[in-house]
C-alpha positions in Angstrom: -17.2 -22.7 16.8 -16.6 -20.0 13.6 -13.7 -20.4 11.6 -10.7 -18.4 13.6 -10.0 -15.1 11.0 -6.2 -13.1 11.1 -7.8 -8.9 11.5 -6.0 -6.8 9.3 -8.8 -4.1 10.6 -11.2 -4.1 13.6 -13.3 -1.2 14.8 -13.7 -2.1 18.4 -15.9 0.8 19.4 -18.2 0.0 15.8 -18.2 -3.8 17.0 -19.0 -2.7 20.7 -21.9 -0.3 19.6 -23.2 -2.9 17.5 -23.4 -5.9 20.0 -25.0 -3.8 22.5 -28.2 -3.3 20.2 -28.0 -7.0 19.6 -28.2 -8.2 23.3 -29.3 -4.8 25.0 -26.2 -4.1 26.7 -22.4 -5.4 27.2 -21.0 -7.3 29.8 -18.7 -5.2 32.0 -15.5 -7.3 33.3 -14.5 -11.1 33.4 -17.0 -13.9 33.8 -17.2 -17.5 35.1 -18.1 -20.3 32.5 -19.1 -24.1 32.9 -19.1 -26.6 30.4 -19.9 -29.8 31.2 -19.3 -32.8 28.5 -21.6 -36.3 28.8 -20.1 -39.4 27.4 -22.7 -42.3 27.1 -21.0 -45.9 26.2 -22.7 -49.2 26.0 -21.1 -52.3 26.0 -21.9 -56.1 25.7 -20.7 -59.1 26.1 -21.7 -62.7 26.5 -21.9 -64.9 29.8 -21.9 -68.7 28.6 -21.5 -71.7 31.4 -19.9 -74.6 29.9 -21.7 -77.9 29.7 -25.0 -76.6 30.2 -26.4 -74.4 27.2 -27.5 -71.7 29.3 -26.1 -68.5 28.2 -27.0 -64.9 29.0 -26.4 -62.0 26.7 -26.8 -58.4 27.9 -25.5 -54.6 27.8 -24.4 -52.4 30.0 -24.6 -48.8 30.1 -21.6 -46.5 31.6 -22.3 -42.8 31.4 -19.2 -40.5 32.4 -19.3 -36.5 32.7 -16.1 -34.1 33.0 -17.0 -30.3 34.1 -14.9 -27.7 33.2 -15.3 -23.9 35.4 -13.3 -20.7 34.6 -13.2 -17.4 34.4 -13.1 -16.0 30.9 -11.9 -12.3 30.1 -14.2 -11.4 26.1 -11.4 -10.0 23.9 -12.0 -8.0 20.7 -11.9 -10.2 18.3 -13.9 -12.9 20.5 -16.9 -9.8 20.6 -16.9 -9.6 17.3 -17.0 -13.6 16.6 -20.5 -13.1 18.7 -22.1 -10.2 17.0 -21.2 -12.1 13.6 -23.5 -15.4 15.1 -25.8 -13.1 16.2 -26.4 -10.9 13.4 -25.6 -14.3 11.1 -28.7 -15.9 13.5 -31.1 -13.3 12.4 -30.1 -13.6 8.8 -28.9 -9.4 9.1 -25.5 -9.9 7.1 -26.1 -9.9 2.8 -23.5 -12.0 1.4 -21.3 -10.8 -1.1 -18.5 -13.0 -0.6 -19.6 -14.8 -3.8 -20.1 -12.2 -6.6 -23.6 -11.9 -8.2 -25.1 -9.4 -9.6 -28.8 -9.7 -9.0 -27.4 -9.9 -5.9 -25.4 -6.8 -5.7 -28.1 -4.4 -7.4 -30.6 -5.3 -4.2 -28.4 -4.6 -1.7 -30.3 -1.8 0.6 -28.4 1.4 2.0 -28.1 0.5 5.7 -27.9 -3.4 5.4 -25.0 -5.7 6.9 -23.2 -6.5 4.0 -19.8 -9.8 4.0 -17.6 -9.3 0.8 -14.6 -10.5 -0.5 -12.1 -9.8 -2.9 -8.6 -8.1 -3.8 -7.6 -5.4 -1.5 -5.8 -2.7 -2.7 -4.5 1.3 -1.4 -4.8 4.2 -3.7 -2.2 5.0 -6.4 -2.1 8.1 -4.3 -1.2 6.0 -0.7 1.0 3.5 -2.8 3.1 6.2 -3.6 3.1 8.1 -0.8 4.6 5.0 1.2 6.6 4.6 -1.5 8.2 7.8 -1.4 8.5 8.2 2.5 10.3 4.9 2.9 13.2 6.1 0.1 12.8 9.5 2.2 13.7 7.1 5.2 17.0 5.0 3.3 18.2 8.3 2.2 17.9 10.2 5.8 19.8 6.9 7.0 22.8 6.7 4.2 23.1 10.6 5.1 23.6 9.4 9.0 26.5 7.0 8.0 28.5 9.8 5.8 26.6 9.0 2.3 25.6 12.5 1.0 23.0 11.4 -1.6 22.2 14.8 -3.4 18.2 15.1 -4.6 17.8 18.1 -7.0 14.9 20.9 -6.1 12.1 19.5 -7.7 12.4 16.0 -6.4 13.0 16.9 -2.9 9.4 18.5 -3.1 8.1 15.3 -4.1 9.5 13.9 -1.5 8.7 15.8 1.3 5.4 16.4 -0.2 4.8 12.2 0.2 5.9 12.1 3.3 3.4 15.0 4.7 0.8 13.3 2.8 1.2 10.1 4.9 1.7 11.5 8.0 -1.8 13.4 7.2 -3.2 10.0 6.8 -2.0 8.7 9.9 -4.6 10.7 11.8 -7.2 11.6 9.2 -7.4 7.9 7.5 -7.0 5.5 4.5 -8.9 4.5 1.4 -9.0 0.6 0.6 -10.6 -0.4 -2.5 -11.8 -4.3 -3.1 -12.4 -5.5 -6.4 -14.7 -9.0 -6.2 -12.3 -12.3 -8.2 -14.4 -13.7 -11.1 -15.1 -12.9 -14.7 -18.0 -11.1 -14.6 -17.8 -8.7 -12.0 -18.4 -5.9 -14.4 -15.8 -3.6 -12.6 -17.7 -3.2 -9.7 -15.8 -1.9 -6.5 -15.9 -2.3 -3.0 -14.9 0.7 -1.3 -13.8 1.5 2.7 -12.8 4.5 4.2 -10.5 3.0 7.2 -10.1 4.8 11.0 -6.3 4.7 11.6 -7.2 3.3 15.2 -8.3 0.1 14.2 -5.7 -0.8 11.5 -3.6 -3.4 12.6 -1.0 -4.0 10.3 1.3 -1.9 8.1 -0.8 -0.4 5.5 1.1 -2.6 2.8 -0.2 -5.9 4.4 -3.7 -4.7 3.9 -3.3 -5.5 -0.1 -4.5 -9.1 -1.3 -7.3 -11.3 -0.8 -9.6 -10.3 2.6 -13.1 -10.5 3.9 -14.8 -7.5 4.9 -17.9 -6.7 7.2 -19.3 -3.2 6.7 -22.7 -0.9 6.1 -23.1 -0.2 3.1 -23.6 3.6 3.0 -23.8 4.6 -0.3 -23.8 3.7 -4.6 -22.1 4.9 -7.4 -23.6 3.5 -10.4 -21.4 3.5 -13.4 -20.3 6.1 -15.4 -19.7 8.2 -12.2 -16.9 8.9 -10.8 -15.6 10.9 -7.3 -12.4 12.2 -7.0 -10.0 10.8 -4.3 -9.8 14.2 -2.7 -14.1 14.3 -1.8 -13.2 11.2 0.4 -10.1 12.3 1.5 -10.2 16.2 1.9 -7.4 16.7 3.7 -5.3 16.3 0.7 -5.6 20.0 -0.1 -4.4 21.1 3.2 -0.6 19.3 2.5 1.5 22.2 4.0 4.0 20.9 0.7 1.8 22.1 -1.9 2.2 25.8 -2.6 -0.9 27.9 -3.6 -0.6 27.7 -7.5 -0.2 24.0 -7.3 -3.3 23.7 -5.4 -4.9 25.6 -7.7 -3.3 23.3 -10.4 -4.6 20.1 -8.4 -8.3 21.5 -7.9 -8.6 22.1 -11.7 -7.8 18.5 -12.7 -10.2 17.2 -9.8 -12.6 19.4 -10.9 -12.3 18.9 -14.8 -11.3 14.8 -14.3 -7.9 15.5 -16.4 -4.6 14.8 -15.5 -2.9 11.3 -15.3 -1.1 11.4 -11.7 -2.0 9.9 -8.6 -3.2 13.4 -7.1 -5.5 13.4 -9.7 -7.1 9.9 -9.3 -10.8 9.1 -9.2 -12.5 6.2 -8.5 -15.5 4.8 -11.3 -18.1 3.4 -10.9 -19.9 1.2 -10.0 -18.9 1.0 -6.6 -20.2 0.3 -3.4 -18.8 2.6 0.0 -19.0 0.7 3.3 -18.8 1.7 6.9 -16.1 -1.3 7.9 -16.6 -3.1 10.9 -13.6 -5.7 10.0 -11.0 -6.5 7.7 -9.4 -10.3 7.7 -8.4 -13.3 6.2 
């Protein structure tokens, strides 16, 4: 029996289409299981009669069994645990969990991959959540009589954070992993995550994890790919006005500016296709 893991992310429908390849098909509704458990003792003992020297000296053998029959319903997270034995079985998962680097440079594009590391959001989602929860304490001291004035310029900031995460509710989430150890040399795990299959709030998904994936791509150091080419839908924000889109493209484009909107990631990295997230 695997070690039981917490999901911060599963992608049922990625694990289901998985499986299905692995043992031609999925099982459709409940099924019955028996287990049956065999308990062989031996014991001895010796039979002496008094007076006479004549002893004997023997063993005897008691076997008992206990069967156990009932109908199991599979759960998510117990068709996963199988299509990790089964793709563990066939030696199909690359293990990262450990960072090395010979290691690292032969993964393949389309293998299995297991890492582990530190989770973290963008600077971008960080302060995007940031934002729309003060958004949120300030909409509720306004419902209990405390006015709290915002000036112009602020209150575009905020609204501007909240649109952005209510985009990402539908159109996903960037998580980037770094591996722990001292000579990782920067390298980056990188997973584009379906809202669907997150399973916590988006805060919980920071710290130490375990992700499956397929790896689907490299970046090799010295490049770099702005925030925006994985999540496009950052220059639709009904908050941003035509010149500051205009504003935001340039700095994508040239790599300048210092603000979240701006951010990149650098290589080298590694993008994945996550399967499942968990500790």
């Amino acid at each position: 029996m695997s070690v039981p893991r917490d999901f911060l992310y599963l992608d049922t429908s990625m694990v289901d289409e998985w499986l299905s390849q692995q043992q031609g098909g999925l099982l459709d509704g409940p099924y019955n299981h028996k287990e049956t458990n065999t308990n062989d003792k031996e014991g001895g003992g010796n039979i002496g009669i008094p007076g006479t020297g004549v002893g004997l000296r023997g063993g005897i053998g008691v076997s008992t069994s206990r069967e156990v029959e009932g109908t199991y319903r599979e759960t998510p997270e117990s068709r996963f645990d199988r299509l990790y034995q089964l793709l563990d079985n066939d030696s199909a998962i690359q293990n990262l969990t450990i960072f090395d680097t010979k290691r690292f440079e032969a993964i393949r594009l389309g293998q299995v991959v297991e890492v582990a590391g530190k989770a973290q959001l963008t600077e971008l989602e960080r302060m995007s959540l940031m934002l729309a929860e003060l958004e949120d304490l300030r909409k509720r001291a306004n419902s209990w009589g405390m006015n709290l004035p915002v000036d112009p310029q602020t209150e575009q900031i905020i609204t501007m954070a909240t649109d952005l995460v209510s985009t990402d509710e539908s159109k996903g989430t960037l998580l980037i992993i770094k591996p722990s150890g001292v000579n990782t040399g920067g390298v980056k795990y990188v997973a584009k995550l379906k809202p669907s299959a997150i399973r916590v709030n988006k805060d919980d998904l920071e710290g130490e994890v375990l992700m499956l994936g397929k790896f689907i791509e490299r970046m090799d150091r010295g490049q770099r790919k702005p925030v925006k080419e994985l999540l496009p839908h950052l220059m639709t924000t009904q908050s941003l006005n035509h010149d500051q889109r205009r504003a935001l493209a340039k700095q994508w484009k040239s790599g300048t500016g210092n603000t979240p909107l701006a951010e990149a990631i650098a290589g080298p990295a590694m993008y994945f296709r996550p399967v499942a997230i968990y500790q």
